[in-house]
N, C-alpha and C positions, 0 to 999 in steps of 0.2 A: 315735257312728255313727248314721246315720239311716236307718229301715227305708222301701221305695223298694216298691210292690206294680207288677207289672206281668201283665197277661195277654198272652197267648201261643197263638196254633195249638196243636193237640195233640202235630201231630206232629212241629211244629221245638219243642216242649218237650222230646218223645222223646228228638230228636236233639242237643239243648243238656246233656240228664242224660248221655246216654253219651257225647259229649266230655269232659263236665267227669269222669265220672269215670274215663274213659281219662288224663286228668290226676294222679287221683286226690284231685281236690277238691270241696266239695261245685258246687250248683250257682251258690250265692249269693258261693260265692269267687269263683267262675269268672268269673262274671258283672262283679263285682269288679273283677277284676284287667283283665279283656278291655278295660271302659270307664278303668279308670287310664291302661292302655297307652293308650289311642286320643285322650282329653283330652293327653295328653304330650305326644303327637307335634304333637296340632295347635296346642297353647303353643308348641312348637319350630319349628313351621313358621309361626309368627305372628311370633317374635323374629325369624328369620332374614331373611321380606318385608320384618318392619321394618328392621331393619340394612340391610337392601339396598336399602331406599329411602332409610333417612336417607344410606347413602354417596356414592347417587347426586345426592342436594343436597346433600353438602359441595363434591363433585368441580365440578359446576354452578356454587355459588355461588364457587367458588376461581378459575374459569375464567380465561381472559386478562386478563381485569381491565384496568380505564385506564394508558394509560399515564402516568406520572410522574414529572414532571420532577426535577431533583437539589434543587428546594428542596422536594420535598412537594409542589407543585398541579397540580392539573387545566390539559393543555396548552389558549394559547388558541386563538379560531378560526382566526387567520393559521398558529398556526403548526401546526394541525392539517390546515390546507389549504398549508403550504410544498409547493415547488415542487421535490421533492428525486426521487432514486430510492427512497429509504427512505418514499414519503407515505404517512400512515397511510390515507385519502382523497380520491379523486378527484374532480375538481369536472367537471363536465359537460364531456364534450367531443364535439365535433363528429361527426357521424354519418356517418363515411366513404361513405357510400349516396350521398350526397347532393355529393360531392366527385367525383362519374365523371360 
């Protein structure tokens, strides 16, 4: 263990001796124990942004992805611009505005 000096107000030391020993620990437990709890939590609260970021770039990088055809590859341009009801991509069309 390593000894840790710190000063203190007089009178929140007052009030730090009569919690801790409403506790019935000394002061240096208290004191202890108060900063274990409070390092924990914020480890815990560090894993958990992390996990919640790393899920949110798994979900991201999983996203819809290319699509691919039955041999393995990247569709090509023709047929990523076919002419179907299913197109993945529109190609430029005409500006109804401009048709009245």
């Amino acid at each position: 263990m390593t000894d840790i000096t710190i000063t203190l107000d007089e009178k929140f030391a007052e009030q730090l001796q009569e919690k801790a020993s409403v506790e019935g620990k000394s002061v240096s437990k208290f004191v202890s124990d108060l900063l274990e709890r409070e390092i924990s939590r914020s480890v815990v609260r560090a894993d958990q942004e992390s996990k919640t970021q790393l899920e949110a770039l798994e979900e991201f990088l999983s996203g819809p992805g290319w699509p691919v055809s039955e041999n393995g590859r990247l569709p090509t341009r023709e047929e990523l611009y076919r002419e179907r009801e299913d197109e993945l991509f529109r190609r430029y069309e005409r500006s109804r505005l401009r048709d009245q």
